[in-house]
N, C-alpha and C positions, 0 to 999 in steps of 0.2 A: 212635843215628844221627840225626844233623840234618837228615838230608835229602842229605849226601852221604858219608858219615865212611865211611871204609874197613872198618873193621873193627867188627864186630860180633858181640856174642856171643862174642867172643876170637875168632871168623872173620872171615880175611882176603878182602873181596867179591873184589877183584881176582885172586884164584888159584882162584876156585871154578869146577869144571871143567863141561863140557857133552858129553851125549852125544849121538851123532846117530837115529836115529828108528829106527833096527834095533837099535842097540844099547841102546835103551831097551826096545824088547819081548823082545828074550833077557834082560834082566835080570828083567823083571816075568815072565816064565814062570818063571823059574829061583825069584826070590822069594814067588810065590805057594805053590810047592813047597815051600819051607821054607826057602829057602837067605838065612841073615841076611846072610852076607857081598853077594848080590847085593841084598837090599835095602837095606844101607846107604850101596853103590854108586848105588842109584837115588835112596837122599834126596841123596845129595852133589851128584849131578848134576843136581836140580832144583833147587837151594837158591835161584838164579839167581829163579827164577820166583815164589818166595816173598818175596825182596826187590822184586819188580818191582810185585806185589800191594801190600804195606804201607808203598809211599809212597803210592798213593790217602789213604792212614792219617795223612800228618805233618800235618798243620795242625790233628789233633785233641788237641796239646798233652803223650799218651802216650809212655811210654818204649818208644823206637824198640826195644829190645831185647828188653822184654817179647812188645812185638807180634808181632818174627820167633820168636818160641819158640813163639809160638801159633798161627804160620802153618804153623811146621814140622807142629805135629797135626795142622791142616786138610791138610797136604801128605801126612802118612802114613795118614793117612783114605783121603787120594783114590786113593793106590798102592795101600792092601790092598783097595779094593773096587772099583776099575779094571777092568771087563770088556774083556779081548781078543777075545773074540767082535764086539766093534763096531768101526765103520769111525770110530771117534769119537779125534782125537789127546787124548795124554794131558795138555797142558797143558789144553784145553781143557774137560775134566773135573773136573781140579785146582784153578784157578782159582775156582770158586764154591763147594769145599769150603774153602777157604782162606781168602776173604772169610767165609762164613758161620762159618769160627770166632771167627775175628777182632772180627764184629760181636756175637756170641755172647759174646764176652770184656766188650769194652767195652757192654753190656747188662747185664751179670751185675756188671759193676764200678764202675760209676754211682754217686755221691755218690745221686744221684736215682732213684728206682726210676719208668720210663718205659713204659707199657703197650707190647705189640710193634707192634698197631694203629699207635698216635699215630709211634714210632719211623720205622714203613716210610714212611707218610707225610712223614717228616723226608726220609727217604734220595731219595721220590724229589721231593719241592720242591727238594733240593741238583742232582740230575741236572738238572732242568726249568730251573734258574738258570742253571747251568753253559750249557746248549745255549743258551737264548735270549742270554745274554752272549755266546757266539759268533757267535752270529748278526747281533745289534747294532750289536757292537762296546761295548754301552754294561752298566753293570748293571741285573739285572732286579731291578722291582719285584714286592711280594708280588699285586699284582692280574694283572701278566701270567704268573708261574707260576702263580697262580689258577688263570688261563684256560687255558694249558695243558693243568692238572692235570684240569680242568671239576670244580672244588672249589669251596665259600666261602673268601673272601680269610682269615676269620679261622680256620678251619681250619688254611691254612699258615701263618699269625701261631705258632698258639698250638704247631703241632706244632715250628717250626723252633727257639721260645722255650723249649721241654722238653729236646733234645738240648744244648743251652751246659752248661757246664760249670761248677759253682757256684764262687761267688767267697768265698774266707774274706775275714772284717774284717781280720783283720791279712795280707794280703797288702800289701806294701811296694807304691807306683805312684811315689814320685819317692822318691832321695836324693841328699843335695849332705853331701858330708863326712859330720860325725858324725848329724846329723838325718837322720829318715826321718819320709816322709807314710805313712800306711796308708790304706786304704779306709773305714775309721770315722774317719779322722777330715774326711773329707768326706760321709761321710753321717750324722753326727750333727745333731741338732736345736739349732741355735745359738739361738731363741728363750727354750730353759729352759736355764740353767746346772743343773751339780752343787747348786750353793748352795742353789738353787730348790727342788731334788729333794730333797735332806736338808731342808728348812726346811719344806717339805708332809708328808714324814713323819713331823720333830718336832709341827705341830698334830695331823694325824691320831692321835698318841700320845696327846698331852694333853686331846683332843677324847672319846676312850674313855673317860679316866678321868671324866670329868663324870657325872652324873644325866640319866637320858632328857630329861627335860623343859628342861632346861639346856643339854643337845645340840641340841634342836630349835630353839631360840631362839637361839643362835649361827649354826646352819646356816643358817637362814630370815634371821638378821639382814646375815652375811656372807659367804655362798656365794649368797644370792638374792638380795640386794638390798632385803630387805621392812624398812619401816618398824615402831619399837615397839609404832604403834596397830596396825597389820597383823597382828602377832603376838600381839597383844592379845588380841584381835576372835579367831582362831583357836584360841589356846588355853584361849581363855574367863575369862581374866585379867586383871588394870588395869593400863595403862601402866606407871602407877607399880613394881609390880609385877613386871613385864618389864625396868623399866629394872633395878632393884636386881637381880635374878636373872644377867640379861646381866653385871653389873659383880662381880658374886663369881665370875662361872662364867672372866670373862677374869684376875680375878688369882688362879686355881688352875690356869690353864693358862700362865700365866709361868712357874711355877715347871717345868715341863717342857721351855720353847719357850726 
């Protein structure tokens, strides 16, 4: 459901029926007894109240369909442990079993696994945004739900930045005909090509195969920048020495690179 799709679940929203508030408690006595027929009467006649819940749910990217299958549980929760003894109506009841399955779902189903702490904090910087944007007219920033919350700013930074939804590399963000961009191919490092990458490799290969002391004199000559006397003087060696070492140790590493 996109947010308005008729049908869902292969139910048609538009024909789902509604019972009025007596005839909700003869059924819930009748189905606390045992009688399945009036409990299925009574999920029919809520269902209404489970789609009304899991559009709070659409902007979270989830399949609208999944969601009402989960509301339905939260919804048959709330029916079989509905006390009639209380002056309490029964959407009212139902409503916060139906959300807590719901967020129960999408907690348990999380690419990212989200402590519940950091979560509840998410859910309620969403409400504290939502109210002060009403209030405004404008959108809020993370310091005035801060202040609402009487939180550090980077608390609701970090809580709101856990709840998103992880993005694969290859998700597609533009196509024009047969080309597509992906996400990697705007966040790759254009500084180092492939070439780059395979050609650091090939020394790294050819740099193993050398002799300790021949390694050290390459690495210091040209990963440091040090000078032959420099290397000299370190490994207690003559220039001379170093130079000839340095010039066998590069043409046994051609043969690799």
């Amino acid at each position: 459901m996109a947010g308005n799709k008729v049908e869902i679940c292969g139910v048609d929203t538009s024909e789902l029926p509604t019972l009025t508030h007596e005839r909700m408690r003869e059924l819930l006595a009748r189905a606390h007894d045992g009688d399945d027929e009036a409990r299925r009467e009574l999920i029919q006649g809520n269902l209404r109240l489970v789609l009304s819940v899991i559009q709070r749910f659409h902007n979270r990217g989830e399949n609208m369909d999944d969601l009402f299958q989960v509301g339905c549980i939260g919804l048959m929760k709330g029916l079989d442990n509905f006390d009639l003894s209380l002056d309490v109506r029964l959407s009212t009841y139902c409503v916060p079993m139906i959300i807590g399955e719901i967020r129960r779902y999408l907690r348990d189903n999380n690419a990212i696994r989200v402590s519940r702490s950091m979560r509840d904090t998410a859910y309620k910087a969403l409400k504290a945004r939502d109210a002060i944007s009403s209030a405004t007219g404008r959108d809020a920033t993370t310091a005035q739900i801060a202040n609402a919350m009487d939180v550090p700013e980077e608390d609701v930074v970090q809580a709101l930045e856990a709840i998103q939804d992880p993005v694969s590399l290859f998700d597609p963000v533009y196509r024009s005909g047969g080309d597509t961009i992906y996400v990697m191919d705007q966040v790759q490092d254009k500084r180092i090509s492939e070439d780059d990458w395979v050609r650091r490799l090939s020394i790294d290969q050819a740099l193993a195969r050398l002799q300790p002391r021949e390694q050290k004199i390459i690495r210091q000559r040209y990963f440091q920048g040090r000078t032959q006397m420099e290397v000299a003087e370190e490994i207690g060696i003559s220039q001379a020495q170093v130079s000839r070492l340095e010039k066998a140790a590069l043409q046994s590493m051609r043969k690799y690179v």
